[in-house]
C-alpha positions in Angstrom: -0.2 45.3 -49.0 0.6 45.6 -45.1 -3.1 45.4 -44.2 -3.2 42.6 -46.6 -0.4 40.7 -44.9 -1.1 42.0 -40.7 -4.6 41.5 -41.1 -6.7 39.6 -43.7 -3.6 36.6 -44.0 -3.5 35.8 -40.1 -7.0 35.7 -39.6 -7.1 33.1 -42.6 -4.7 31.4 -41.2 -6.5 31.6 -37.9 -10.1 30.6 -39.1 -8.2 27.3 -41.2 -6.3 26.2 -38.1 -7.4 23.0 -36.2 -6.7 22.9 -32.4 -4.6 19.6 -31.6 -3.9 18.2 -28.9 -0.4 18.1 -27.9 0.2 14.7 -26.9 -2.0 13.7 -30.2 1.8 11.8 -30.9 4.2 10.2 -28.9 8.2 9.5 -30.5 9.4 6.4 -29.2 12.8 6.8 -27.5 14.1 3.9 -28.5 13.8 4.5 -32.4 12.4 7.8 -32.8 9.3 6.6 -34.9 6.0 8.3 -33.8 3.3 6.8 -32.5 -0.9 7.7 -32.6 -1.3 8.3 -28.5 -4.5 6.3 -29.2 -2.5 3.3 -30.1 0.1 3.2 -27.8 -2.5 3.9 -24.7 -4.1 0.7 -25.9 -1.6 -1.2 -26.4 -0.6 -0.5 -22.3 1.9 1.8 -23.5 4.1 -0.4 -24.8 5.3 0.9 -28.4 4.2 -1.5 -30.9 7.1 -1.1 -33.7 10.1 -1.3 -31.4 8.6 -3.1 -28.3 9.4 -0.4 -26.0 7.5 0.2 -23.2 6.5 3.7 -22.2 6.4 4.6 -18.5 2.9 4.0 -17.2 0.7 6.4 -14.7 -0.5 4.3 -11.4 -4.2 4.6 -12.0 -4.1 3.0 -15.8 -1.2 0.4 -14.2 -4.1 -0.7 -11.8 -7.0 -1.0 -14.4 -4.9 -3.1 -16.9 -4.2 -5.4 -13.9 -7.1 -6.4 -12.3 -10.6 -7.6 -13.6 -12.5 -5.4 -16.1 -10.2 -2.5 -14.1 -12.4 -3.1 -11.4 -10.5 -2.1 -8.0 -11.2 -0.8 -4.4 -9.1 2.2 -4.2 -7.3 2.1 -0.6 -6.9 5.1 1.5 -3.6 6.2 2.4 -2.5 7.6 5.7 -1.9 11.5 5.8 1.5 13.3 6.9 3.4 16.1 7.3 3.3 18.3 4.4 6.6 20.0 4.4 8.4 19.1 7.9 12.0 20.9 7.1 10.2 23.9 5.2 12.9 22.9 2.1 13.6 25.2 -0.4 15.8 25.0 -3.0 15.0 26.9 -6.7 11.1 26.7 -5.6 9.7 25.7 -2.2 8.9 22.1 -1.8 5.1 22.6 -1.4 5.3 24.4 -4.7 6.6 21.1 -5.9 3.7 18.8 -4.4 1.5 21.6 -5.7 2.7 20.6 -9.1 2.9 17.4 -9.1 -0.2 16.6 -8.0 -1.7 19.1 -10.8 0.2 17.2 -13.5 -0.8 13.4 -12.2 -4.0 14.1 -10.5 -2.5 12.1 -7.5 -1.9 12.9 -3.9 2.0 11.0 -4.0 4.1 8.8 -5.6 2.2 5.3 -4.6 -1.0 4.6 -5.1 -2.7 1.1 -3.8 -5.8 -0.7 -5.1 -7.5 -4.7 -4.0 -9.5 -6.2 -6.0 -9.5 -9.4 -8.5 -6.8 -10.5 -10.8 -8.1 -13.7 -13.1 -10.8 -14.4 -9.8 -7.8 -14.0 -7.4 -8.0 -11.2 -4.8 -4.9 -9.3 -4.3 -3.5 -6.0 -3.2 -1.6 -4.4 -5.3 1.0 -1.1 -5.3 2.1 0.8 -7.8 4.8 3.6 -7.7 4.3 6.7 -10.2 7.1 7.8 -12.1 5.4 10.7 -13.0 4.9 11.6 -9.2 8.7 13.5 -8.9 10.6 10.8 -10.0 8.6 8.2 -7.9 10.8 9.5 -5.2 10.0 7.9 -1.8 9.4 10.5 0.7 6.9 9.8 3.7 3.9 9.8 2.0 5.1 7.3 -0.6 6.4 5.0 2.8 3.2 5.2 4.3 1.6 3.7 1.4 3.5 1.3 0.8 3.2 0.0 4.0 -0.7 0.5 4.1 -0.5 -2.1 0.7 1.5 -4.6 2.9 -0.8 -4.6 5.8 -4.0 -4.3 3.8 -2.8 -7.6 2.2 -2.0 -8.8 5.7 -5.2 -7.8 6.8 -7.0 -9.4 3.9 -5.3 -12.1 3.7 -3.9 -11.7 0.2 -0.7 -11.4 -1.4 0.9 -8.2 -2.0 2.2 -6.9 -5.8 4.7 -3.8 -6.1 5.3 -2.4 -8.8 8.4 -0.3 -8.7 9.2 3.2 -10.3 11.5 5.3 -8.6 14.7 7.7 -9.0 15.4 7.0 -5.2 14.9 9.1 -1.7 12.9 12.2 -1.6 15.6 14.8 -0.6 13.4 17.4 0.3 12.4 15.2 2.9 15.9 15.0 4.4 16.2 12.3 6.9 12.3 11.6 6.9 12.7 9.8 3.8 15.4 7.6 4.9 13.7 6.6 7.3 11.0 5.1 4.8 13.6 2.4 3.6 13.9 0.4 7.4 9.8 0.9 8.3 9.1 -0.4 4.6 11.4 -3.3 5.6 9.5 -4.2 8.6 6.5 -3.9 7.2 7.7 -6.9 4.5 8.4 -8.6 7.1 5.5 -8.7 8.9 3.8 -9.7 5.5 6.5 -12.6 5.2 5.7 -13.8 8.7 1.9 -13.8 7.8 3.0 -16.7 5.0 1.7 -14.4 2.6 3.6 -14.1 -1.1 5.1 -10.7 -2.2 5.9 -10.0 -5.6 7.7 -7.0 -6.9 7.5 -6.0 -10.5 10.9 -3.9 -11.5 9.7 -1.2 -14.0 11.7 1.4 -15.5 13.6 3.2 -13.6 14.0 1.3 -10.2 17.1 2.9 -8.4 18.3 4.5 -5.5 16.9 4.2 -1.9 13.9 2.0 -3.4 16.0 -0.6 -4.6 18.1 -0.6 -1.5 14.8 -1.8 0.3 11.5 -2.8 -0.6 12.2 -2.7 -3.9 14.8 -6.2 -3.2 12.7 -7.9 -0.5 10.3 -9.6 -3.0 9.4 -13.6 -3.0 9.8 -13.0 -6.2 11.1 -10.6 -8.7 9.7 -10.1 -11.7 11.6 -7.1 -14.4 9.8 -5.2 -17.4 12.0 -6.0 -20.9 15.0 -2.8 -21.0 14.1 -1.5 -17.2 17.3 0.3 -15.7 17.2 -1.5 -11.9 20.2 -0.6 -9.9 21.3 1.4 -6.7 23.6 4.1 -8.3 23.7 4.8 -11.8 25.6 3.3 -14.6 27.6 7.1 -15.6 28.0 7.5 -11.8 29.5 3.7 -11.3 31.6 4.6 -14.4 32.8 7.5 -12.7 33.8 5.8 -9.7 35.6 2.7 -10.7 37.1 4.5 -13.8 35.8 1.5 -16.2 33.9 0.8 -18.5 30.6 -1.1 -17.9 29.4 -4.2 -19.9 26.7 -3.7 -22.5 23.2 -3.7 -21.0 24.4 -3.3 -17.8 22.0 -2.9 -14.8 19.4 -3.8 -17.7 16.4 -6.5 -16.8 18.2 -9.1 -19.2 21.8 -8.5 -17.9 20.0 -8.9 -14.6 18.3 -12.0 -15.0 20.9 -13.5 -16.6 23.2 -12.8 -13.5 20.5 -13.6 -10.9 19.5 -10.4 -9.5 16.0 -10.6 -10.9 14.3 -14.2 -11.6 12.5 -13.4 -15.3 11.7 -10.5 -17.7 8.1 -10.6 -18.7 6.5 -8.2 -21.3 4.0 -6.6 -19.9 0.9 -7.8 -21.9 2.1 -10.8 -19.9 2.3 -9.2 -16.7 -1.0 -10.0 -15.6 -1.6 -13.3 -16.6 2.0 -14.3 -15.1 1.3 -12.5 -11.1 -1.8 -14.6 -11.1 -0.3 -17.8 -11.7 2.5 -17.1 -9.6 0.2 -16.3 -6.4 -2.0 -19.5 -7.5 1.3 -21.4 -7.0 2.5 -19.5 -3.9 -0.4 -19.8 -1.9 -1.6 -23.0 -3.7 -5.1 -21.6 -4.7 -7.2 -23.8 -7.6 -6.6 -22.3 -11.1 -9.0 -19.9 -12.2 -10.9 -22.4 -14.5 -10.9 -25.1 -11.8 -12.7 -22.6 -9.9 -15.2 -21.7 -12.0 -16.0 -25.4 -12.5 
């Protein structure tokens, strides 16, 4: 009986067994319903029951925005790996070691130019995925390679914000990303050229507090938490409690700080037109014609 049970049943069990991938399924957070991977990937990760949309990796953000996910992947400018040799629980190259096996990515931003409905643009797009889209050096040098590659090619420039905020294991190197950043918007805004930032979910912390805000025009993904602090740590502090959907894109727009909420099948479609108005190019048909 106990060879019967140790043996013979487990390699049954073993020979019947289908590897599956683990992601085969994904449970929306929102409603708890699951969700064929395969279904939500094409649908741009947006959850087709409850309308909530996933977090999205900077390489498929960048296909699903410009023509037949055509782009010109720009190269970013290399730093300093570890400058304070930080350590907390693991060292901070252990970290980046990580995260760049997980996402495939060298940091948090990645930049691509290309065509968006016959349009050229340059576009940026922060990874959550990427330690919390945390803006360390790396992450500021790329964003302000995507400014002046649109200055450069005389395009305008689209964001896409996902962040938690500063990189701490960058120390002081990181806060230093939020006044070059600014500078480097401005010298995009003195070129006349239009910058648009897209406010995806999460957008908080030193990120908002810079580039994140400068924007001709901001644009806000439906439900995206966009804010400096948090809304437990603001609760904390003033010892109240906050209005429903607070620091939400809708409680946003509808109290200025973000000018609309656009779904993100829409996403696309809406940036072109906006830069076609901005820099008062002919409508994509018009130039076909």
């Amino acid at each position: 009986m106990n060879w019967i049970s140790n043996v013979v049943r487990p390699k049954i069990r073993s020979f019947l067994r289908r590897d599956t991938p683990e992601n085969l399924w994904i449970k929306c957070p929102d409603s708890g319903q699951l969700v064929f991977h395969k279904d939500v990937e094409a649908n741009l990760f947006v959850i087709p029951g409850s309308n909530y949309h996933m977090r999205m990796a900077a390489g498929a953000r960048l296909k699903s925005m410009f023509d037949d996910g055509v782009f010109e992947d720009i190269p970013l400018p290399e730093v300093p790996v570890d400058p304070l040799k930080f350590r907390d629980e693991k060292r901070y190259v252990d970290r980046l070691k990580d995260a760049r096996a997980k996402t495939g990515a060298q940091d948090a931003v990645k930049v691509g130019f290309g065509e968006v409905e016959g349009l050229k643009l340059t576009v940026g797009v922060q990874d959550f995925d990427f330690m919390g889209g945390s803006l360390g050096m790396a992450a500021g040098e790329a964003v302000i390679k995507g400014l002046e590659t649109a200055v450069e090619r005389d395009t305008a420039f689209v964001m896409f914000a996902a962040s938690g905020g500063a990189r701490m294991q960058e120390g002081m190197f990181s806060l230093m990303q939020m006044p070059r950043t600014t500078v480097a918007v401005q010298r995009l805004r003195a070129a006349r050229k239009p910058y648009i930032v897209v406010h995806t979910n999460p957008t908080t912390g030193g990120v908002t507090a810079s580039y994140a805000m400068l924007g001709d025009i901001h644009i806000a993904e439906p439900g995206a938490l966009i804010g400096f602090a948090g809304p437990r740590v603001i609760e904390q502090t003033i010892r109240e409690k906050l209005p429903e959907g607070f620091q939400r894109s809708e409680y946003l727009r509808d109290h200025g700080m973000v000018d609309m909420v656009v779904h993100r099948h829409e996403i696309r479609a809406t940036v072109a037109r906006l830069c076609r108005l901005l820099t008062k190019a002919r409508p994509a048909t018009a130039a076909a014609a």
